[in-house]
KOLFILO-50242 format. One record per residue: residue in three letters; x, y, z of N, C-alpha, C in turn. Coordinates in pm, whole numbers, padded with zeros to 5 digits, always signed. Each point is the difference from the previous one (the first is absolute). Layout:
BEGIN
ALAXYZXYZXYZ ...
***
This chain:
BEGIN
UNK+03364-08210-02688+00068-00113+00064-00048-00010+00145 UNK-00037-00122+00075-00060+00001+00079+00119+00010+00132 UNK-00027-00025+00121+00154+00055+00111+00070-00093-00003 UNK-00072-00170-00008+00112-00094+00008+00047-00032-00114 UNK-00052+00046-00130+00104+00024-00134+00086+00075+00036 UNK-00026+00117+00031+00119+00104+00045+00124-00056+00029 UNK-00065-00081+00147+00123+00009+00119+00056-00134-00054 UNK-00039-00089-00096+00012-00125-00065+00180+00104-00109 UNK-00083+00097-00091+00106+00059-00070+00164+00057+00051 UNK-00064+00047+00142+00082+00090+00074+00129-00105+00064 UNK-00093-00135+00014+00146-00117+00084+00086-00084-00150 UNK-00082+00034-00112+00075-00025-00123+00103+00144-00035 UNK+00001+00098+00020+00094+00118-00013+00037-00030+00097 UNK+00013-00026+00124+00088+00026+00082+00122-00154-00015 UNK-00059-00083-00028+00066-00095-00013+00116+00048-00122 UNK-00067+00053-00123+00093-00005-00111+00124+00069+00024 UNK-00042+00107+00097+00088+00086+00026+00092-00044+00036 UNK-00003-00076+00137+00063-00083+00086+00087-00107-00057 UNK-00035-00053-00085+00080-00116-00116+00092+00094-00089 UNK-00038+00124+00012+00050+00072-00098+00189+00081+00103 UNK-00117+00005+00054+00122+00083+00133+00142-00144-00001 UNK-00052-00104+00043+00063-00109+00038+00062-00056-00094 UNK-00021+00043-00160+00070-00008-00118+00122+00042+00007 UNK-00035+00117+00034+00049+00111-00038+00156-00009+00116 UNK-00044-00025+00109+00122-00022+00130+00077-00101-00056 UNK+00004-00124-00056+00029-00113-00064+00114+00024-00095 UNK-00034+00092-00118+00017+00073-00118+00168+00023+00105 UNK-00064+00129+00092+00118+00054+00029+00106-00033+00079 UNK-00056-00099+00072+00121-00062+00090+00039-00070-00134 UNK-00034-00049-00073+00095-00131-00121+00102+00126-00056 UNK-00052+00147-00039+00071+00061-00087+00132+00028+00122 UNK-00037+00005+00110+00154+00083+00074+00063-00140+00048 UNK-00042-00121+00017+00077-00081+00050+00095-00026-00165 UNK-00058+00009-00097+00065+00006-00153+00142+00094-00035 UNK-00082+00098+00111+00119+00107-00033+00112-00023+00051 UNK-00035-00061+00186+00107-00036+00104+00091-00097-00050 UNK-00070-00053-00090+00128-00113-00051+00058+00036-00112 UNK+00014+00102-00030+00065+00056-00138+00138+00056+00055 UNK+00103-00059-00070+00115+00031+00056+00015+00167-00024 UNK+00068+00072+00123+00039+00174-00045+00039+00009-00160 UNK-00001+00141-00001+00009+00055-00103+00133+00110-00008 UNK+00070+00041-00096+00066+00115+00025+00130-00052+00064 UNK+00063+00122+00005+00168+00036+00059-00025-00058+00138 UNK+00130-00013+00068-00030-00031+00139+00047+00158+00080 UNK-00057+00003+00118-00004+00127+00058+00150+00004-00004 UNK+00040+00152-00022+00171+00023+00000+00024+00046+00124 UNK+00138-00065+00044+00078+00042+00108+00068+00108+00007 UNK+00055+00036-00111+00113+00137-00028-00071+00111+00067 UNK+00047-00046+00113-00003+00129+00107+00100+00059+00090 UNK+00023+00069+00018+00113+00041+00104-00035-00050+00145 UNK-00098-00021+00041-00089-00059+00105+00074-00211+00049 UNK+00012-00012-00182+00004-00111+00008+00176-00053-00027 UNK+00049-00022+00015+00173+00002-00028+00015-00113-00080 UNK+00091+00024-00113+00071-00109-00055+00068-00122+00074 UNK+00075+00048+00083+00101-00063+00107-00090+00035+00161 UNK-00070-00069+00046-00031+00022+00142+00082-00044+00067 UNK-00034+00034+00110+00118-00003+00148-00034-00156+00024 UNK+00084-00040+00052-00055-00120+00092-00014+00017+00168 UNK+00059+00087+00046-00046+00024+00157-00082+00127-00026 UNK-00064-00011+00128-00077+00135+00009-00039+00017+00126 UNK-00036+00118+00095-00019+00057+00126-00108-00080-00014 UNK-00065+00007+00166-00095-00036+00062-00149+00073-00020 UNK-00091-00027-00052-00091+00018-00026-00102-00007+00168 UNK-00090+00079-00011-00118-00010+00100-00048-00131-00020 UNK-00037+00015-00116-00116-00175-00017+00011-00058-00130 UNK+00076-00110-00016+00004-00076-00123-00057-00151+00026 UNK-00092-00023-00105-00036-00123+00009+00041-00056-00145 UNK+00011-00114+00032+00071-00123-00113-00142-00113-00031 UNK+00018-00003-00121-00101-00102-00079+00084-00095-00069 UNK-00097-00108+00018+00119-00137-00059-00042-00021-00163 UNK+00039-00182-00050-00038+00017-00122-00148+00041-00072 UNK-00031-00002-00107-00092+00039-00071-00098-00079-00113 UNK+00108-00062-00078-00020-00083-00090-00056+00004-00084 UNK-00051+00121-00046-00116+00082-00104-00130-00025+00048 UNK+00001+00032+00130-00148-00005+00027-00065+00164+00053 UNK-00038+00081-00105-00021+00115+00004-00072+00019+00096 UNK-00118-00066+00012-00077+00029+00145+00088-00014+00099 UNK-00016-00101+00028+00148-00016+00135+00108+00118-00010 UNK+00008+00068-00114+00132+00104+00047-00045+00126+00021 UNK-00146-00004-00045-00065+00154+00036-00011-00047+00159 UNK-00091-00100+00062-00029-00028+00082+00070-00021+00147 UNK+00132+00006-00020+00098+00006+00083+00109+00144+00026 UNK-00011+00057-00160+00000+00147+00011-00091+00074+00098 UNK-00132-00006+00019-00087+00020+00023+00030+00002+00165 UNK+00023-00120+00024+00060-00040+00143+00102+00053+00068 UNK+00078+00013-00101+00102+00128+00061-00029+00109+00045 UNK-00110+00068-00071-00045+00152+00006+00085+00088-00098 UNK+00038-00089-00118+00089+00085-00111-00090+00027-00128 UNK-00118-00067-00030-00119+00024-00128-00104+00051+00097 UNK-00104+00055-00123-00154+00000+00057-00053-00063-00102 UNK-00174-00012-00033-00003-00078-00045+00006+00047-00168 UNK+00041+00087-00021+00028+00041-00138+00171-00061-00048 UNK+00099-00051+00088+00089+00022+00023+00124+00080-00030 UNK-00046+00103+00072+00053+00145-00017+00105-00024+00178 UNK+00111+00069-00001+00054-00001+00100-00060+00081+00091 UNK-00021-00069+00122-00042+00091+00159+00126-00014+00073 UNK+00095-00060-00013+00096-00035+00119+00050+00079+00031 UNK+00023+00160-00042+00084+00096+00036+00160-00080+00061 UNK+00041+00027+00070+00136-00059+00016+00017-00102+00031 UNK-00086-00110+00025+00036-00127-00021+00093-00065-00138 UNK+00063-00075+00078+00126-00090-00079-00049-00162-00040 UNK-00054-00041-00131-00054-00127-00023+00161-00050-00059 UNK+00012-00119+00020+00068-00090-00033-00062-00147-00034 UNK+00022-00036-00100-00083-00094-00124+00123-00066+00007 UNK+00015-00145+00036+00099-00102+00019+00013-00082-00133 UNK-00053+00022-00096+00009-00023-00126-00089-00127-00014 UNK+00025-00075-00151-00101-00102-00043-00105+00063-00005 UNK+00002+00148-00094-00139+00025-00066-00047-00069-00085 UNK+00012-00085-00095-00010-00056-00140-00018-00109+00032 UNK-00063-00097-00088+00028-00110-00005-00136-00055+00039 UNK-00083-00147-00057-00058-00049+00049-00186+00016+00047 UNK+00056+00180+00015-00155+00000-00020-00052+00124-00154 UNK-00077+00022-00028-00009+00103-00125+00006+00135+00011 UNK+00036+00037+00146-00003+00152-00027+00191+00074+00037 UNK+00042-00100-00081+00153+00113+00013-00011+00126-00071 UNK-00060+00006-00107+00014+00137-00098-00067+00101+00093 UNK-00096+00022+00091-00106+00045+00089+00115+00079+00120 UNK+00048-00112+00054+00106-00012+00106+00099+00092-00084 UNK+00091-00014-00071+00114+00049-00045-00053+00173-00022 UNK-00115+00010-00060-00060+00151-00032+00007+00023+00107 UNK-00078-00025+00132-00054+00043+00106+00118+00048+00055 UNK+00101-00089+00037+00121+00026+00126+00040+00100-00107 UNK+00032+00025-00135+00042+00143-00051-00009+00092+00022 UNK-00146-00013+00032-00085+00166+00006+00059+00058+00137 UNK-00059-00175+00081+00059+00057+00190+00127+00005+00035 UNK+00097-00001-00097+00179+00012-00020-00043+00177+00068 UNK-00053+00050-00121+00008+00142-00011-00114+00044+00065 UNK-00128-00028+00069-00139+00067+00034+00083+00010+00162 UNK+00109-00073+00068+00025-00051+00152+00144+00127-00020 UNK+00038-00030-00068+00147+00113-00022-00113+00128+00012 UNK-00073+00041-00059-00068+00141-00029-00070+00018+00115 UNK-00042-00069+00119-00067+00009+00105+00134+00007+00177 UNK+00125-00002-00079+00090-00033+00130+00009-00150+00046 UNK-00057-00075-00069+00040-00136+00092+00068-00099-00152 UNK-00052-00080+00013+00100-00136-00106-00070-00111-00013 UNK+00015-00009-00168-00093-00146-00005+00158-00097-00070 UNK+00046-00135+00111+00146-00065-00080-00032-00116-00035 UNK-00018-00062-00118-00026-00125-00028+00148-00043-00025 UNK+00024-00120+00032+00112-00092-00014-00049-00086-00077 UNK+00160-00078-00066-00015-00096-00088+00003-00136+00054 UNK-00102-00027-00079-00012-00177+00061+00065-00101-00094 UNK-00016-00139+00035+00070-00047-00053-00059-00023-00187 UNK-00133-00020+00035-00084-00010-00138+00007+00142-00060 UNK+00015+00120+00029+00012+00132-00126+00150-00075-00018 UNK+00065-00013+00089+00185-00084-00103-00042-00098-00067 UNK-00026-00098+00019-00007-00105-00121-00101+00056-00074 UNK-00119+00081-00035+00002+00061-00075+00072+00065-00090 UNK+00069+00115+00080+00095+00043-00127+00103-00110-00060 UNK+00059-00089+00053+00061-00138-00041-00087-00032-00078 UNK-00122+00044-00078-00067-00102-00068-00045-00141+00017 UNK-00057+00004+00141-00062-00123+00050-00157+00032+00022 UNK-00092-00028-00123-00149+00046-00004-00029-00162+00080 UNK-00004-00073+00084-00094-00114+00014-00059-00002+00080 UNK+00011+00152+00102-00146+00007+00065-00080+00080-00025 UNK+00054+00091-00098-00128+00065-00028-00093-00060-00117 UNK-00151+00075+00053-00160-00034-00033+00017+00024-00152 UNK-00107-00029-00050-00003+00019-00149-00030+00206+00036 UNK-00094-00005+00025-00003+00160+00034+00095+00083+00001 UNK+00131-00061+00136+00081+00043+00007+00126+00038-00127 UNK-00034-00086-00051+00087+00011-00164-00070+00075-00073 UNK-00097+00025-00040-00083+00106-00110-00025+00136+00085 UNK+00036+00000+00114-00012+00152+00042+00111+00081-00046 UNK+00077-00064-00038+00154+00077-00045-00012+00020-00188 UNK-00133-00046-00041+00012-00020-00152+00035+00142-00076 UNK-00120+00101+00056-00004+00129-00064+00110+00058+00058 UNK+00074+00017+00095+00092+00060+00065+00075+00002-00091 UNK+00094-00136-00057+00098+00007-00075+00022-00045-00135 UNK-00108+00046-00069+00016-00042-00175+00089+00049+00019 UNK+00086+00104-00065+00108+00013-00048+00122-00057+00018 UNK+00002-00030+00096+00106-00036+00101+00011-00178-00070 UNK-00125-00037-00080+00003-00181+00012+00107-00026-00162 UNK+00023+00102-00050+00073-00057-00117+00155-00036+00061 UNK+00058+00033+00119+00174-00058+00088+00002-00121-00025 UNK+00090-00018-00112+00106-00138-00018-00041-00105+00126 UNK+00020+00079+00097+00023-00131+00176-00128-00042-00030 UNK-00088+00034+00009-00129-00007+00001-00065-00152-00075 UNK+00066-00015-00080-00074-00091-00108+00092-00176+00088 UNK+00027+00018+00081+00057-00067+00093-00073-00084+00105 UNK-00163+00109-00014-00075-00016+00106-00140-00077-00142 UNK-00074-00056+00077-00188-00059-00073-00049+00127-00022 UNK-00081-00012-00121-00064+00153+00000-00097+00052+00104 UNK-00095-00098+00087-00015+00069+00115+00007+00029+00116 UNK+00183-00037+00025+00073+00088+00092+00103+00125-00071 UNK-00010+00048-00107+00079+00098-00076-00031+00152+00110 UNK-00132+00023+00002-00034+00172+00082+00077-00026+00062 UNK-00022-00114+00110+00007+00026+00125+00168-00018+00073 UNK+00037-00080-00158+00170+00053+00009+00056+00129-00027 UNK-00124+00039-00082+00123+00135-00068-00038+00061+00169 UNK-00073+00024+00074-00047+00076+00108+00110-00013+00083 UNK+00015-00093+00041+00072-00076+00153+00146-00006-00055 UNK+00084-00034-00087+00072-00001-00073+00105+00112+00058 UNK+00171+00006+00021+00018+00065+00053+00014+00098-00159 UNK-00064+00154+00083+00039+00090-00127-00177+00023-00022 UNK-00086-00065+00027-00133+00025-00010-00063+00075+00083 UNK-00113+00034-00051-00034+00103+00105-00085-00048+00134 UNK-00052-00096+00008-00004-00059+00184+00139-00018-00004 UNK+00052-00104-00021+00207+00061+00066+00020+00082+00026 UNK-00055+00118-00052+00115+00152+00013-00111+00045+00112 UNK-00123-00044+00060-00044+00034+00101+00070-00080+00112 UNK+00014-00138+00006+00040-00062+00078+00126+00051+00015 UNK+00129+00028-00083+00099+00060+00009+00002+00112+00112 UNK-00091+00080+00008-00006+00130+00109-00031-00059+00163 UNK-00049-00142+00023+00007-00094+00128+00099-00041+00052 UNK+00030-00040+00117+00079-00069+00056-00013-00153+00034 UNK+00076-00093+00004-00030-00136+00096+00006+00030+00130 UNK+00098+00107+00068-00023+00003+00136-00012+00137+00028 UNK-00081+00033+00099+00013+00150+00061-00011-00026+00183 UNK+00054+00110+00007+00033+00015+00188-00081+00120+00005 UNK-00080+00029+00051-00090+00087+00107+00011+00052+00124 UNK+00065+00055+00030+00004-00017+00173+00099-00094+00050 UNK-00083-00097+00083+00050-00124+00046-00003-00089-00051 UNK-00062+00014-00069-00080-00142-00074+00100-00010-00157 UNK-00005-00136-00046+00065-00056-00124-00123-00040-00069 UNK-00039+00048-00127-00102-00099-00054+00044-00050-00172 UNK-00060-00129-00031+00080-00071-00085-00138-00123+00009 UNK+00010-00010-00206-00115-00119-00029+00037-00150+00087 UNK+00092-00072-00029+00044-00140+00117+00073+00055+00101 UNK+00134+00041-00019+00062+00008+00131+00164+00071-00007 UNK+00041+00059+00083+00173+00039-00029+00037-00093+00108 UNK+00112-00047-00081+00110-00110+00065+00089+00071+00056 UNK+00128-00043+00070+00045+00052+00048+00126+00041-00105 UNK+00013-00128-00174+00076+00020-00064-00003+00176-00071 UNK-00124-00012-00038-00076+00111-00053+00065+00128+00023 UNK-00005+00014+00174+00045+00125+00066+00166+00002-00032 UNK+00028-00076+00004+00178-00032-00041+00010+00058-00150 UNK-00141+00026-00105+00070-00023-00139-00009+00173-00006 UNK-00129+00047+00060-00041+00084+00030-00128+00070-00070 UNK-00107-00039+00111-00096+00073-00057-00055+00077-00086 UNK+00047+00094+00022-00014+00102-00154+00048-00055-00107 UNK+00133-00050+00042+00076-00010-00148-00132-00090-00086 UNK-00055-00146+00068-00095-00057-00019-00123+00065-00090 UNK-00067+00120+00089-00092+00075-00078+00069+00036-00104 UNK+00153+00108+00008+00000+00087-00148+00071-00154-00110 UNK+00019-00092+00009+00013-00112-00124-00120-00024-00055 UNK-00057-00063+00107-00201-00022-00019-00003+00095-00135 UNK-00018+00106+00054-00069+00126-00049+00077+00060-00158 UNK+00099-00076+00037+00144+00017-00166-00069-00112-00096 UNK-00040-00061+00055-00060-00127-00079-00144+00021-00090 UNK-00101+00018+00084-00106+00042-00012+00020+00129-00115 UNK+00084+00086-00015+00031+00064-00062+00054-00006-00195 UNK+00053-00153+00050+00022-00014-00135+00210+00029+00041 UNK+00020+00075+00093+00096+00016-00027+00135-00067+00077 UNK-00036-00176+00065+00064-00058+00064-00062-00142-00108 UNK+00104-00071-00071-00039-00079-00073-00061-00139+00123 UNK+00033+00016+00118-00059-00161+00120-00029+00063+00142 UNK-00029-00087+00040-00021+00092+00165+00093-00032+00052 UNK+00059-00023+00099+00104-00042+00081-00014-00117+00084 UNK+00091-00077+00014+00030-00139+00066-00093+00027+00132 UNK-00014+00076+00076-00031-00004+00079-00158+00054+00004 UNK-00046-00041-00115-00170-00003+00004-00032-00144-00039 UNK+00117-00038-00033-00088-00193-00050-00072-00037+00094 UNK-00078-00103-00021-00087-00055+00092+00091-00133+00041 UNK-00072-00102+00107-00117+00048+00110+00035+00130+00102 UNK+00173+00031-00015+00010+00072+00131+00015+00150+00036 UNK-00089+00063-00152+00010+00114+00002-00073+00109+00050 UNK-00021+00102+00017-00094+00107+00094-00167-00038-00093 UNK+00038-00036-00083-00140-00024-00070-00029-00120+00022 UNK+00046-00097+00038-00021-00129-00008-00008-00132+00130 UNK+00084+00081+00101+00013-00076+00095-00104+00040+00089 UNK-00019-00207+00064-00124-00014+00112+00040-00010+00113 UNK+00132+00068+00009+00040-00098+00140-00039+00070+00178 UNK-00086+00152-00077-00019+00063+00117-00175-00056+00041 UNK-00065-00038-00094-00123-00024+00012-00065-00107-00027 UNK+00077-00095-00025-00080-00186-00019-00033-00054+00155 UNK+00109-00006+00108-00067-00021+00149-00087+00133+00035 UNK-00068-00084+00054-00101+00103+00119+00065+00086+00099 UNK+00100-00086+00052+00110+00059+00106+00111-00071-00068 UNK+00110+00098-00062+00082+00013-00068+00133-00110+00100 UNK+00058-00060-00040+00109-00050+00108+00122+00099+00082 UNK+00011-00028+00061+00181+00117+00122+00065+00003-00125 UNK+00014-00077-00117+00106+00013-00051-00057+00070-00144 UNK-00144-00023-00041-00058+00135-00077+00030+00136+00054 UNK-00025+00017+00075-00046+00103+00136+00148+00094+00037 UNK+00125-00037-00005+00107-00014-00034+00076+00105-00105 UNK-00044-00117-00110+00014+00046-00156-00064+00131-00011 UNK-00114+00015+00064-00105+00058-00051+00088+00144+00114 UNK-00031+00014+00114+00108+00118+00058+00133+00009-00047 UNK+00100-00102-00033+00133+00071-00084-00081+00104-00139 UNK-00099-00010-00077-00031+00064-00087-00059+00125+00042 UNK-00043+00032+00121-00079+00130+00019+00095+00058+00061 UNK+00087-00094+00053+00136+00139+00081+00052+00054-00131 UNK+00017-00072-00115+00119+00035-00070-00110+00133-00075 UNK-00130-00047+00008-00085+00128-00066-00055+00121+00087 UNK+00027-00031+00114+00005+00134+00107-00141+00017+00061 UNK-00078-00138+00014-00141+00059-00015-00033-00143+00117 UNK-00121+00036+00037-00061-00072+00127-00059-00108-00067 UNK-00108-00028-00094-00046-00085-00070+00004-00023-00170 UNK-00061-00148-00055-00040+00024-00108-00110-00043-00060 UNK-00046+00073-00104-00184-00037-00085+00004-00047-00117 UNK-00030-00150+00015+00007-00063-00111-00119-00040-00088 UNK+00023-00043-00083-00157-00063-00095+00023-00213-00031 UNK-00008+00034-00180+00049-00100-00038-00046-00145+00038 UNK-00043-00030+00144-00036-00152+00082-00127+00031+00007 UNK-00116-00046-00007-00126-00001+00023-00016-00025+00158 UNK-00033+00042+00100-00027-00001+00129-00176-00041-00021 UNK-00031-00099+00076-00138-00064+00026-00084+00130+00084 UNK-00150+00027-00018-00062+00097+00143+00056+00119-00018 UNK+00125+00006-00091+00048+00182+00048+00155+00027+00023 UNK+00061+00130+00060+00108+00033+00032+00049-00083+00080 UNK+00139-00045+00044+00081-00042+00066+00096+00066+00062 UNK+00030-00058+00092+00171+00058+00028+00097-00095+00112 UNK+00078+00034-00042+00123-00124+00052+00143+00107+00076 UNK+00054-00124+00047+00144+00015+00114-00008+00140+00036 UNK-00140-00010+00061+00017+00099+00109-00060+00153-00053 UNK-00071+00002-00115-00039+00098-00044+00099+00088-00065 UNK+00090-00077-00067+00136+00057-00119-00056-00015-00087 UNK-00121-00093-00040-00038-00030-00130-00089-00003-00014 UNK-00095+00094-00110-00165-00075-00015-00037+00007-00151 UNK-00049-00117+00012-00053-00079-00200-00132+00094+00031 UNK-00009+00002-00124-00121+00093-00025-00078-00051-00142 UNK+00026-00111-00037-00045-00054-00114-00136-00065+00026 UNK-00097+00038-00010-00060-00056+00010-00109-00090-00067 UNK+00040-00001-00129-00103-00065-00095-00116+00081-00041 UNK-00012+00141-00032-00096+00042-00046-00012+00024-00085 UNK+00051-00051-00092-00031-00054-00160-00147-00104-00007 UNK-00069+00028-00065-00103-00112-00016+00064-00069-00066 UNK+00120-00011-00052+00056-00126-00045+00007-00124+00088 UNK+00037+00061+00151+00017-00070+00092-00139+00020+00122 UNK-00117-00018-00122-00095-00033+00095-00027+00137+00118 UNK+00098+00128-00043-00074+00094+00086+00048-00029+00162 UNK+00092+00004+00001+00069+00039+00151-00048+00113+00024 UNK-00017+00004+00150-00017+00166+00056+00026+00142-00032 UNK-00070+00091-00034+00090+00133-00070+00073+00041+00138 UNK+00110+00051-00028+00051+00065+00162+00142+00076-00070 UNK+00022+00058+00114+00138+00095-00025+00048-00019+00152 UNK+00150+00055+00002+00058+00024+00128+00059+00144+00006 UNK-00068+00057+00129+00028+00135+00045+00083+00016+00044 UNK+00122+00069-00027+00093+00055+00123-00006+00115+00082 UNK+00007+00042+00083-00018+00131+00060+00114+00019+00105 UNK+00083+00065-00024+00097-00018+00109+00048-00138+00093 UNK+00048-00047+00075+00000-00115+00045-00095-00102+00013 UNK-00120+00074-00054-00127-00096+00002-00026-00063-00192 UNK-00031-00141+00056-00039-00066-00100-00107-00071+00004 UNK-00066+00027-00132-00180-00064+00042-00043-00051-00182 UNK-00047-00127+00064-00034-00075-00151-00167+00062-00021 UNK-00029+00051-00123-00118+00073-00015-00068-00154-00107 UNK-00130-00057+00046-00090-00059-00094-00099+00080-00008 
***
């Protein structure tokens, strides 16, 4: 073979190779983006821990450093990614936070496809944040409640078949046949007496930290009158299976899950502002951290720094608002993007 046959052969192997290589990368990104969309598999991570309490507290001492994350909406990236921001995952998401205190303002579910992802994850970090000295607290939003109410109409098609394998057994319940056959999983799941219920059951709607009050919309001042806890342990009787309704004082619009009235103005009115201090005297605490309202650009805060929305739309449902969290550190407060 003469040299420019050769070197003629040599840019035909190298090419094949190269088409071959570039096959081959193709091949594998299609097979894992295939996989990424395959709803989980298996049990959901168990809580039954002594770490983790049936009945949690609703107040609790002052922590060094707790930061609060707003809603979620099943957008798994966005919830690693704001974990991340905290300094509570790495990128395996394995807990680093040692004694850091996360608080998750609820509205994990809903809207985007990764609640089953979300619901595993905050499990694991229930118990990986207890085993390290610090605390991972997700609260209930208003969408895990109308969930368990059996209100599927925002969740994704995804979101409904991630619950499929979870609960065959569970799909032959009388109630059940109540529901289209493909919202049946994702009732028996959410359902009070199911097993996301009986996780959500171990949450609160409100917890006190320190100074701070945090809660998915907002505590009224009625709220503090009915009494807080009592609030959580009904919630939590419900979710259980073992309170046949929730209580009058979760209906909507004006309930801790539901009401806008701390976060629709930019600057809240004297007479929000008001409302909004009769509720933190009666809860003993300097401010409060809300979710629930979508804030434009990021964190907010109102009448005077009593209040800051933290919702920020980072659901790609909503087009991907800013990832961010809010830090507390002793009298200091700092919005993290």
């Amino acid at each position: 073979m003469s040299p420019s046959n050769r070197r003629g052969a040599i840019r035909w192997v190298i090419c094949i190779v190269t088409l071959a290589v570039l096959v081959g990368v193709l091949l594998l990104r299609a097979y894992v983006a295939d996989r990424a969309t395959e709803p989980p598999s298996g049990p959901l991570p168990t809580t039954d821990s002594g770490l983790v309490p049936q009945e949690p507290r609703t107040v609790y001492p002052a922590a060094p450093r707790v930061v609060a994350i707003g809603d979620l909406h099943g957008d798994f990236t966005a919830t690693r990614a704001a974990l991340r921001l905290a300094g509570a995952i790495d990128e395996s998401d394995r807990w680093v936070g040692g004694d850091l205190v996360v608080v998750q303002t609820g509205d994990q579910v809903d809207r985007g496809d990764g609640d089953r992802e979300i619901i595993d994850l905050f499990s694991r970090l229930e118990i990986a944040a207890a085993e390290s000295g610090g605390a991972f607290r997700p609260l209930i939003g208003n969408h895990e409640m109308m969930n368990a109410e059996g209100e599927f109409a925002y969740a994704s098609a995804r979101g409904l078949s991630s619950f499929d394998n979870l609960v065959e057994p569970l799909l032959r319940r009388p109630d059940l046949l109540a529901f289209s056959p493909v919202h049946r999983a994702r009732a028996a799941a959410f359902l009070p007496g199911g097993p996301v219920a009986a996780i959500l059951a171990r949450r609160n709607v409100v917890a006190v930290i320190g100074d701070t009050a945090f809660v998915h919309a907002g505590v009224l001042p009625q709220h503090v009158a009915y009494g807080v806890e009592r609030i959580n342990k009904e919630v939590r009787a419900f979710l259980r299976g073992a309170r046949k309704e929730l209580p009058p004082i979760m209906a909507k619009p004006a309930s801790p899950l539901w009401t806008r009235l701390y976060s629709l103005e930019a600057e809240p009115s004297a007479a929000t502002c008001a409302t909004l201090g009769e509720a933190l005297a009666g809860l003993h605490v300097k401010r409060m951290v809300v979710g629930h309202t979508v804030q434009e650009g990021g964190i907010t805060s109102g009448c005077d720094g009593r209040v800051y929305r933290i919702d920020t739309g980072m659901s790609a449902a909503y087009e991907g608002g800013p990832v961010s969290a809010l830090e507390i550190s002793g009298d200091r407060v700092t919005p993290l993007h």
